[in-house]
NULUM-591851 format. One record per residue (C-alpha): residue in three letters; residue number from 1; x, y, z. Coordinates in pm, 1 decimal. Example, Ala and Ser with C-alpha at 12.3 -4.5 7.8 and 13.67 -1.06 7.14 Angstrom:
! NULUM-591851
+-----+-----+----------+----------+----------+
! res !   n !       xx !       yy !       zz !
+-----+-----+----------+----------+----------+
! ALA !   1 !   1230.0 !   -450.0 !    780.0 !
! SER !   2 !   1367.0 !   -106.0 !    714.0 !
+-----+-----+----------+----------+----------+
! end
This chain:
! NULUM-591851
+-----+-----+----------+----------+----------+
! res !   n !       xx !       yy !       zz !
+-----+-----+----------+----------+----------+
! UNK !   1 !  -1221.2 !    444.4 !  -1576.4 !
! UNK !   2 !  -1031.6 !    316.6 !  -1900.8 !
! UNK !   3 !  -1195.1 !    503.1 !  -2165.7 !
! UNK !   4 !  -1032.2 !    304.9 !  -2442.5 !
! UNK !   5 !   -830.9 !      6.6 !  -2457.8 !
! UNK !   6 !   -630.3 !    -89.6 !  -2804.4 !
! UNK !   7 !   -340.0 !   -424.0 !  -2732.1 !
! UNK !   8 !   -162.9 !   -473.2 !  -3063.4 !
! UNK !   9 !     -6.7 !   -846.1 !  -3076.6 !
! UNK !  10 !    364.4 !   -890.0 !  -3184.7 !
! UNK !  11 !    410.1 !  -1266.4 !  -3208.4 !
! UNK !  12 !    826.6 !  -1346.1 !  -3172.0 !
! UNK !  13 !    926.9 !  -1296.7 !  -3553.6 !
! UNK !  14 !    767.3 !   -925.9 !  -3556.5 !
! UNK !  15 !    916.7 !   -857.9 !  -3273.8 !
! UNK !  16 !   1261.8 !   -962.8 !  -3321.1 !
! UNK !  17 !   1199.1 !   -775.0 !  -3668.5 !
! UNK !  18 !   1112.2 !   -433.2 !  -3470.4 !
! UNK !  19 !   1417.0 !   -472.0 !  -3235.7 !
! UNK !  20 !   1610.8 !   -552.3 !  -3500.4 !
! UNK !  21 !   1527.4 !   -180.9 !  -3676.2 !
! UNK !  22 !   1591.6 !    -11.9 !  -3332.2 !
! UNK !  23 !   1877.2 !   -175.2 !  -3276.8 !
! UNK !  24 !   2019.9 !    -64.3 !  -3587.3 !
! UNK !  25 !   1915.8 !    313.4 !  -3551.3 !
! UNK !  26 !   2084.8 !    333.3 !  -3161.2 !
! UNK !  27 !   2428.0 !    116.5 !  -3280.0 !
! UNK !  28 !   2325.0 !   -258.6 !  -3139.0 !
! UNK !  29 !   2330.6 !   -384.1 !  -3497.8 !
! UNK !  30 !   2184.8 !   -778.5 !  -3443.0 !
! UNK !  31 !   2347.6 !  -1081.3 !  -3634.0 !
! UNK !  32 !   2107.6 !  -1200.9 !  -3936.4 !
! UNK !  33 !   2034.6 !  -1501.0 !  -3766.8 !
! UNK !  34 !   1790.9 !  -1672.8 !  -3547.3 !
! UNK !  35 !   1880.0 !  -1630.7 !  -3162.1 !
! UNK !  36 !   1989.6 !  -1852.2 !  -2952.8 !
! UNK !  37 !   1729.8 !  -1681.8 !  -2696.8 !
! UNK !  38 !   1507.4 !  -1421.5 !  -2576.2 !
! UNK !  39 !   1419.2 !  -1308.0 !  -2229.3 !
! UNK !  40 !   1143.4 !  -1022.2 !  -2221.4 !
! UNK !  41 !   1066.3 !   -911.2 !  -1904.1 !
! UNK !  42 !    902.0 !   -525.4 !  -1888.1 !
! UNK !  43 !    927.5 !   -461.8 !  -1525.5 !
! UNK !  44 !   1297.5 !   -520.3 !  -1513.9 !
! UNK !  45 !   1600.6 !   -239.1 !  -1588.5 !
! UNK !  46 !   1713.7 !   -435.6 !  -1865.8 !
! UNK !  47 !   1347.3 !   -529.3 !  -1990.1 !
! UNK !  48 !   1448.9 !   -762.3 !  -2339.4 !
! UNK !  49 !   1804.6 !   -959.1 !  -2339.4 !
! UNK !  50 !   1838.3 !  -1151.6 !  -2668.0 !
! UNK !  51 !   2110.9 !  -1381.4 !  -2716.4 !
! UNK !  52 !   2292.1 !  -1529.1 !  -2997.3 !
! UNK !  53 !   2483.6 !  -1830.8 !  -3005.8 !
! UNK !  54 !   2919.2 !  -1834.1 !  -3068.0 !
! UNK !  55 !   3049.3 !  -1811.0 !  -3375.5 !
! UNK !  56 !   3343.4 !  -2007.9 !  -3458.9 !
! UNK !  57 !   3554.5 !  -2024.6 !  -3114.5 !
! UNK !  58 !   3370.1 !  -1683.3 !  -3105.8 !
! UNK !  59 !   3153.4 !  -1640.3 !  -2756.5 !
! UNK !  60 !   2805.6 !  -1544.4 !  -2726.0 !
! UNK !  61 !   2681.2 !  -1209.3 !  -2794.4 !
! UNK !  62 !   2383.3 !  -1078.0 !  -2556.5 !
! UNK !  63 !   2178.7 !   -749.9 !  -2687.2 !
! UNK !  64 !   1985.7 !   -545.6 !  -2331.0 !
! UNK !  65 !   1729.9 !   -347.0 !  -2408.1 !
! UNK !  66 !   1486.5 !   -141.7 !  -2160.5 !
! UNK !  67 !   1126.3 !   -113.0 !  -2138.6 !
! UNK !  68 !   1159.9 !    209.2 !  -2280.4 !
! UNK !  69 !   1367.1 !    120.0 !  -2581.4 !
! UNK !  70 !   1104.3 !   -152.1 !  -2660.2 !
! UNK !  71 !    774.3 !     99.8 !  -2660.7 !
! UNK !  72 !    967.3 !    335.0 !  -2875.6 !
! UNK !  73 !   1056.1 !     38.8 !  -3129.2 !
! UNK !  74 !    700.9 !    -96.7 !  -3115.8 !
! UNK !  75 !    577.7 !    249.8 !  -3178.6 !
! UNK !  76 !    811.7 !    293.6 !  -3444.0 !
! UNK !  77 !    762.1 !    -35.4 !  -3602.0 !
! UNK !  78 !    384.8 !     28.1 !  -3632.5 !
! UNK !  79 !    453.0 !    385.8 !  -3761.9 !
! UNK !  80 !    683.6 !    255.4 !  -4100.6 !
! UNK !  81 !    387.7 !     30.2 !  -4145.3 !
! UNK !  82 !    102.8 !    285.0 !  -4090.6 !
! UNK !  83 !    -61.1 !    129.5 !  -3835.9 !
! UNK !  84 !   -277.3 !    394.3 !  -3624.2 !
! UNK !  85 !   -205.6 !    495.7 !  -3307.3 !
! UNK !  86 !   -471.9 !    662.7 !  -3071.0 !
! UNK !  87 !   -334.4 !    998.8 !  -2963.2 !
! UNK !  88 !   -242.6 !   1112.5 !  -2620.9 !
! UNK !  89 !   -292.6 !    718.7 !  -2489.0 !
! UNK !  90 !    -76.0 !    593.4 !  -2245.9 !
! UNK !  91 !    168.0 !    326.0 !  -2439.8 !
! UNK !  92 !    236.5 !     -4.3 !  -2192.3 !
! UNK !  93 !    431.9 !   -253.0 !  -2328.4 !
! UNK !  94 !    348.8 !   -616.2 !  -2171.2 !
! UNK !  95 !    489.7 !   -980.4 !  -2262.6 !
! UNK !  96 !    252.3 !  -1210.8 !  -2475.9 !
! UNK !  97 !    316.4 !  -1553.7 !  -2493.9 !
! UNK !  98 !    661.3 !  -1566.2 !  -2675.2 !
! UNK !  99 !    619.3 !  -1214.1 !  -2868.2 !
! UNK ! 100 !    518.9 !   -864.4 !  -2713.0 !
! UNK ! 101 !    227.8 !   -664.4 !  -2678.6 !
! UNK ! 102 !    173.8 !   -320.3 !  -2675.8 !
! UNK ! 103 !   -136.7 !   -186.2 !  -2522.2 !
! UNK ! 104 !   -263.2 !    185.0 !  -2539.9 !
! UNK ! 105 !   -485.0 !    342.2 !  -2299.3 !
! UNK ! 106 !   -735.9 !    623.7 !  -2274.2 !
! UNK ! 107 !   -855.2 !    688.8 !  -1908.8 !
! UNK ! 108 !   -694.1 !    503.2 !  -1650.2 !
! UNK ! 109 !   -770.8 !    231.8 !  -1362.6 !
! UNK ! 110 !   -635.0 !    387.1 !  -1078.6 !
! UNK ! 111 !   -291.8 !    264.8 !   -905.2 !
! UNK ! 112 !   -285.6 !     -2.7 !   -661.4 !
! UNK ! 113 !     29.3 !     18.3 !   -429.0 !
! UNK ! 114 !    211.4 !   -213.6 !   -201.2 !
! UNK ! 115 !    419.3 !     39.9 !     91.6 !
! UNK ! 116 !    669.9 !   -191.8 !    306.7 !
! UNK ! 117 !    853.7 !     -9.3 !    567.3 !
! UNK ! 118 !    883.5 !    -51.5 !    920.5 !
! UNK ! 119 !    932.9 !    334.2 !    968.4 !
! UNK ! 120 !    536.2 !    529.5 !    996.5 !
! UNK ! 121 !    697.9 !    852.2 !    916.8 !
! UNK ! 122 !    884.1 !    704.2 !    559.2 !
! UNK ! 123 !    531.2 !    519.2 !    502.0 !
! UNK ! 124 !    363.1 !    868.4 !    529.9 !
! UNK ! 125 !    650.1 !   1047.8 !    318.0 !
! UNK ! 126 !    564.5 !    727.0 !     40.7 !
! UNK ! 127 !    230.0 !    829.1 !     45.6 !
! UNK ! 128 !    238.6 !   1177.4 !     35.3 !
! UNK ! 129 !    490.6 !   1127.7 !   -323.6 !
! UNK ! 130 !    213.4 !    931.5 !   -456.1 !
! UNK ! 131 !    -68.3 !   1180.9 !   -450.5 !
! UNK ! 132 !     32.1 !   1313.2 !   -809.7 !
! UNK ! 133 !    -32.2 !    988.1 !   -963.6 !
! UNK ! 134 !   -383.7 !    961.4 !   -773.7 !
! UNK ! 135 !   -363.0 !    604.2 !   -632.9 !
! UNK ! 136 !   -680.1 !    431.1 !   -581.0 !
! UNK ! 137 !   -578.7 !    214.2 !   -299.6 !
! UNK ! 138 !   -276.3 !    185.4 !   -105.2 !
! UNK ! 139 !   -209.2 !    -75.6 !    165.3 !
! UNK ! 140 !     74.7 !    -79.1 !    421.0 !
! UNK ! 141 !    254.8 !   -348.4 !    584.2 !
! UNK ! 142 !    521.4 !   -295.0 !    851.8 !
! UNK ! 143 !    777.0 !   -581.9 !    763.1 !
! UNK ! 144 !    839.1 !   -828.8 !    514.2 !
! UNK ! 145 !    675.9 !  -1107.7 !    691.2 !
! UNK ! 146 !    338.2 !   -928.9 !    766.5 !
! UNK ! 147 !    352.4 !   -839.5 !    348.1 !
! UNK ! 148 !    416.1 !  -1227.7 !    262.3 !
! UNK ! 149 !     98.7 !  -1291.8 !    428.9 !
! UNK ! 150 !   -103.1 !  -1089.5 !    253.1 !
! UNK ! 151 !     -3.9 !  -1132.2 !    -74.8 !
! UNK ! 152 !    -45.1 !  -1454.0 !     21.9 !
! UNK ! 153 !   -405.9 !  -1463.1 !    125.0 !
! UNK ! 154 !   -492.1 !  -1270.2 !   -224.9 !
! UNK ! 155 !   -685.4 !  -1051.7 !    -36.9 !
! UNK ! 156 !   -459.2 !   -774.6 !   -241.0 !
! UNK ! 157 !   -351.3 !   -750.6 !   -582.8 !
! UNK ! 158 !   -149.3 !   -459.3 !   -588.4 !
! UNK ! 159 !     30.4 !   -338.0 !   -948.4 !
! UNK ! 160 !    375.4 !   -272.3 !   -757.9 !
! UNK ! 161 !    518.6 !   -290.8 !   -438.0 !
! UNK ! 162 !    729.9 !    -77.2 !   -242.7 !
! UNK ! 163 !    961.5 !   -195.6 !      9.8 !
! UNK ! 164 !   1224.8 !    -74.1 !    224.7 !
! UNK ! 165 !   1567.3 !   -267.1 !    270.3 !
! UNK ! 166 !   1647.7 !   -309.1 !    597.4 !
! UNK ! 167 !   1361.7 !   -406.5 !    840.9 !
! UNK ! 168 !   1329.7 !   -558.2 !   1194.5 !
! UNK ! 169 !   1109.4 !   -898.2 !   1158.3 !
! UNK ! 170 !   1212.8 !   -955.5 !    775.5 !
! UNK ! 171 !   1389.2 !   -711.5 !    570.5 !
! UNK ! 172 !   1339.0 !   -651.8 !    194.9 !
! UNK ! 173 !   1604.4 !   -907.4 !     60.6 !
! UNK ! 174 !   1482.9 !  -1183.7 !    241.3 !
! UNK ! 175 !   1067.1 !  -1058.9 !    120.8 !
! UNK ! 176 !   1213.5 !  -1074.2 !   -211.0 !
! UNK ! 177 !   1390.7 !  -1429.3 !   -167.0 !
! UNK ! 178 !   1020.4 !  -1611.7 !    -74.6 !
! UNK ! 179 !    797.4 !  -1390.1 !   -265.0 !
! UNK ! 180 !    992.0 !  -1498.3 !   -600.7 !
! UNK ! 181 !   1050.9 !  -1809.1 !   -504.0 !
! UNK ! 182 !    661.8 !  -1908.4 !   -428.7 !
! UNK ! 183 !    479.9 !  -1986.8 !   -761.5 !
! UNK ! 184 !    149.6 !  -2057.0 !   -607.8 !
! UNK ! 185 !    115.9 !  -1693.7 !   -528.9 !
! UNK ! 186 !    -10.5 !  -1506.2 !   -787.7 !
! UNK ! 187 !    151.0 !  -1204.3 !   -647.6 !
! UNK ! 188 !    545.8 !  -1347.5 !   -721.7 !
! UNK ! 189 !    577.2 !  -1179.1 !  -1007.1 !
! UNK ! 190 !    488.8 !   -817.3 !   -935.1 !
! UNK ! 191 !    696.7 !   -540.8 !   -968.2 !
! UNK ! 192 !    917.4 !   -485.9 !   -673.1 !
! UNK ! 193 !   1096.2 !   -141.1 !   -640.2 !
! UNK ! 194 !   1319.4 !   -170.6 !   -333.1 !
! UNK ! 195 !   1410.5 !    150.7 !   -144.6 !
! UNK ! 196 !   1752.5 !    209.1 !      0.2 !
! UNK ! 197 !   1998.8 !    469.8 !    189.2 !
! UNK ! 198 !   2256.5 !    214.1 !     67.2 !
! UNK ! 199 !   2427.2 !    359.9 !   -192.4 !
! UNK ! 200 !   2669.8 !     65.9 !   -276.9 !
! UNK ! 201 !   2619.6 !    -59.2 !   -631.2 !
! UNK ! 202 !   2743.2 !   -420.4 !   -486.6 !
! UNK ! 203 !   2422.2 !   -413.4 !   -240.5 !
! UNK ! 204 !   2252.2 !   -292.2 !   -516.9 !
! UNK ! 205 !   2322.8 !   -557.9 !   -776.6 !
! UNK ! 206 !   2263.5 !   -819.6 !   -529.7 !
! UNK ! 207 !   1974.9 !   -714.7 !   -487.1 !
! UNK ! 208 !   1844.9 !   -688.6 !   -826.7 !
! UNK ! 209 !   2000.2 !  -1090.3 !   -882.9 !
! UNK ! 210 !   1698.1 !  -1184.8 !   -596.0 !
! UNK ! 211 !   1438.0 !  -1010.5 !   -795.3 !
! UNK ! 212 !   1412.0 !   -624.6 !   -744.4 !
! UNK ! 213 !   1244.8 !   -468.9 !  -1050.8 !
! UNK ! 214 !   1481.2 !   -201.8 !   -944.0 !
! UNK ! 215 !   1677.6 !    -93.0 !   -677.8 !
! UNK ! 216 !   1593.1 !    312.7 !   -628.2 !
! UNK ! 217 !   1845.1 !    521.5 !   -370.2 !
! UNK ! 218 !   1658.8 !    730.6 !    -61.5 !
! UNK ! 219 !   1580.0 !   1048.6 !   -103.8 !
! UNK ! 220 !   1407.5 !   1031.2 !   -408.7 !
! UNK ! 221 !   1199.3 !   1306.3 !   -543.6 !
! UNK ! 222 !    826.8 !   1256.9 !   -603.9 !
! UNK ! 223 !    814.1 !   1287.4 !   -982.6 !
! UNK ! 224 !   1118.9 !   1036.4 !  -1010.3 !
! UNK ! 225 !    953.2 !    783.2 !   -763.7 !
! UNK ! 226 !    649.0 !    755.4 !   -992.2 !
! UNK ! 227 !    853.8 !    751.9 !  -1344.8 !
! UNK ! 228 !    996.3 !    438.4 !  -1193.7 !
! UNK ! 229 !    681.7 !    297.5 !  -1069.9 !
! UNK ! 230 !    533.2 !    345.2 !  -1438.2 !
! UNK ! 231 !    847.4 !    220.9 !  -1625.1 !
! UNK ! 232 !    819.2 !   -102.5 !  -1419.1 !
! UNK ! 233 !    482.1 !   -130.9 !  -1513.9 !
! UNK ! 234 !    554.4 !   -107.6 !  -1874.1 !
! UNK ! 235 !    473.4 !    261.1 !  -1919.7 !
! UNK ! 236 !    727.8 !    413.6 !  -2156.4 !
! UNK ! 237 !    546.9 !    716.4 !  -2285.8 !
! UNK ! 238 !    353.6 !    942.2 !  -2069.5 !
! UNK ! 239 !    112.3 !   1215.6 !  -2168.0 !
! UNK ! 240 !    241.3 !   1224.7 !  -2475.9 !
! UNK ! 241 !    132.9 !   1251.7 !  -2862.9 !
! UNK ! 242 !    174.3 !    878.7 !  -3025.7 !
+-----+-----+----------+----------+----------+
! end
């Protein structure tokens, strides 16, 4: 149960104006000028792009920041202007409208998770790495196809999804191909971690380009599987003092 719930609203100006500061303490120094464009996405690797337009037979410049460096300049921001924050909340940074928000949390919901993978024994070992982070539901699907359709449906709304690469029936790049490209389904935009023994960064890259939140090599240790999960849900800052 969410004990508390603060969202403090950073329409565009502000927060350019907070990246700006960041950028200027971790050596991406911004151009004084108004950019060319902005793409904030939280539950991507490279969460904020902002773009400025060529100078004089100059090219374009393009600052990347992630989800991480955006909660700490948010929280920073509202720190040089004194604006409380609740300690020991959990800090989620979320897009709103063409600004940012940053919302801060005391109790939480309970995760819902997505687990694709043809493979009942990797399913189990998926399952078993969640327990730390307490899930409150978790629904399987063998294949990409069988996930489609219930995502589909709307029968589940989960807050990420896990899927496995390679699959008989459909396999994770093709999930990712229709599950993007389907705007009635309110489901196309979730987080999608993809899980791999495919180590090239090629594979891994192409992957991302169809959509993968991000792209996370097998093994992977418990505590590292959900640090991912959160950062791709816009967590930057857990259990810790604001």
């Amino acid at each position: 149960m969410i004990l508390e719930r603060r969202v403090l609203v950073f329409p565009r100006a502000d927060f350019l104006d907070a990246m700006r500061r960041y950028g200027e303490r971790v050596g991406k120094v911004m151009p004084n000028a108004a950019p060319e464009n902005i793409h904030f996405d939280p539950s991507q690797d490279v969460a904020l792009a902002v773009t400025f337009a060529a100078a004089r037979g100059g090219v374009a410049t393009r600052y990347t920041f992630s989800c991480e460096d955006v909660g700490q300049a948010l929280t920073t921001h509202c720190r040089e202007y004194k604006v409380p924050l609740p300690k020991g909340a959990n800090k989620q940074v979320e897009k709103y409208k063409d600004g940012a928000a940053l919302t801060m949390q005391m109790g939480e919901t309970g995760l819902h998770v997505m687990i694709i993978d043809d493979q009942e024994v990797i399913r189990t070992i998926i399952r078993k790495s969640l327990a730390k982070a307490n899930p409150s539901r978790i629904i399987e699907a063998t294949n990409g196809k069988d996930a489609l359709d219930l995502l589909r449906k709307g029968d589940v709304d989960p807050d990420v999804i896990l899927c496995d690469l390679h699959m008989e029936t459909m396999g994770g790049d093709e999930f990712l191909r229709q599950l993007r490209a389907d705007k009635t389904n309110r489901n196309s935009r979730k987080p999608v971690l993809i899980l791999t023994g495919d180590k090239s960064e090629q594979v891994h890259e192409a992957i991302r380009q169809m959509g993968a939140s991000k792209v996370l090599t097998k093994p992977i240790a418990p505590d590292e599987l959900i640090r991912q999960i959160m950062l791709v849900r816009g967590y930057f800052e857990l259990n810790k003092s604001a």
